[in-house]
C-alpha positions in Angstrom: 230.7 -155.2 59.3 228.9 -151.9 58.0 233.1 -150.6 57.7 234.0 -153.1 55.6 233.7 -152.3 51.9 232.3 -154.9 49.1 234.3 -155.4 45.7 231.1 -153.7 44.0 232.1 -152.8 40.1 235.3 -152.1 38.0 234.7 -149.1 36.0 236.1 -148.6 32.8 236.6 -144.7 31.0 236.3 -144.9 27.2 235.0 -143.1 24.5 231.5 -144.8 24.0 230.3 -146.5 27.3 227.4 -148.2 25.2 229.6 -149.7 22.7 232.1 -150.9 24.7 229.4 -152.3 27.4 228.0 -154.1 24.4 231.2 -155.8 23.5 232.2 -157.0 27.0 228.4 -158.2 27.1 228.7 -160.5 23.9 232.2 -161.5 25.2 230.8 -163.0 28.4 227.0 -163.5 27.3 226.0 -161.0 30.0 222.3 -159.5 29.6 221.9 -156.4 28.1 223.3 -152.8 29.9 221.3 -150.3 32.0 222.1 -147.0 30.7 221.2 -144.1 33.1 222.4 -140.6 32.5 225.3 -141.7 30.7 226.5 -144.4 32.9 226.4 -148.3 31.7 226.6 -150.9 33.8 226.2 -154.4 33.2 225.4 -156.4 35.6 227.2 -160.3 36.7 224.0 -162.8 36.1 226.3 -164.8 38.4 226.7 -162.3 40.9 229.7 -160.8 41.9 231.0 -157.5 40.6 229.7 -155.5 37.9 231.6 -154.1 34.8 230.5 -150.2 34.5 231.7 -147.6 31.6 231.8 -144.1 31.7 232.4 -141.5 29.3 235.6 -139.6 28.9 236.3 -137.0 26.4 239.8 -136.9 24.8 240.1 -140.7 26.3 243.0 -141.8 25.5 243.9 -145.9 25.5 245.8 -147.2 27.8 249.2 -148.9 26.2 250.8 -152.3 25.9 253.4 -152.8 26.7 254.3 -149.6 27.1 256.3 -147.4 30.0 255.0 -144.1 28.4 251.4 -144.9 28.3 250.8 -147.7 31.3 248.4 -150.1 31.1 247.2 -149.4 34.3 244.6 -152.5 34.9 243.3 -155.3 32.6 240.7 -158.0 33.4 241.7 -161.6 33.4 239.0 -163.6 31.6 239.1 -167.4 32.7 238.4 -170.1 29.8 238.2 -173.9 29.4 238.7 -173.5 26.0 241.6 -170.7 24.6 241.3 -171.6 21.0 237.4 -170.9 21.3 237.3 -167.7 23.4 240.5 -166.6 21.2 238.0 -166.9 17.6 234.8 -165.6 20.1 236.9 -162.7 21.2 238.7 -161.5 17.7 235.0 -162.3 16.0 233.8 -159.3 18.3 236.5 -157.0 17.5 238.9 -157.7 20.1 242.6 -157.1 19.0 245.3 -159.5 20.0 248.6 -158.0 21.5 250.6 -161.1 22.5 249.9 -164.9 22.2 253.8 -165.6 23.4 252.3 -167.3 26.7 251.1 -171.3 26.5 247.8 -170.9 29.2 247.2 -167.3 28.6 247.0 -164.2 25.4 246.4 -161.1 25.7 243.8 -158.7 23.9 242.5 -154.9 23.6 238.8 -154.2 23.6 237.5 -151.7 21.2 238.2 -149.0 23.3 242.1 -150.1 23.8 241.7 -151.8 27.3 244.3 -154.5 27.9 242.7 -158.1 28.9 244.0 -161.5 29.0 241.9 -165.0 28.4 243.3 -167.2 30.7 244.0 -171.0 30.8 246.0 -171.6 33.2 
């Protein structure tokens, strides 16, 4: 078993690892982040994996939708209630890219991260 890895984290490069911990922290009423030497990680009270941020100079946001600058990876947030996380999410600065789907929209964070609240 020692071979086999463990989903441990998803790490996030942005250009203020507190900030942006902080609003992923409000969005999903996660305790507060442990900062150490310029890494933040916040931790799942559920358990599970952890959401980390890291610095990046000249960071640059990922697009959407967008062939020159790729998205790369989003998170997909589950919800009971869209209408609710939708006003919870734009309340903590979250930008909304596309509300076209019935069960699902999708947002930016505050660094420009692409992540969908999901219904479905």
């Amino acid at each position: 078993m020692g071979a086999i890895p463990t989903f441990g984290s998803v790490c996030f490069d942005c250009p203020d690892p507190v900030a942006l911990a902080d609003f992923y922290r409000a969005l999903l009423d996660w305790n507060e982040p442990e900062v150490k030497d310029g890494w933040v990680t916040l931790i799942n009270p559920q358990g599970g994996p952890r959401l980390e941020f890291q610095l990046v100079d000249n960071y640059r946001a990922p697009g959407w939708p967008s062939s020159e600058e790729p998205q790369q990876a989003h998170l997909d947030l589950d919800v009971t209630d869209l209408e609710a996380a939708h006003e919870r999410a734009l309340s903590l600065n979250a930008m909304l890219l596309d509300d076209s789907a019935e069960t699902f929209r999708v947002y930016a964070d505050p660094a420009g991260h692409p992540f969908c609240l999901c219904a479905c």
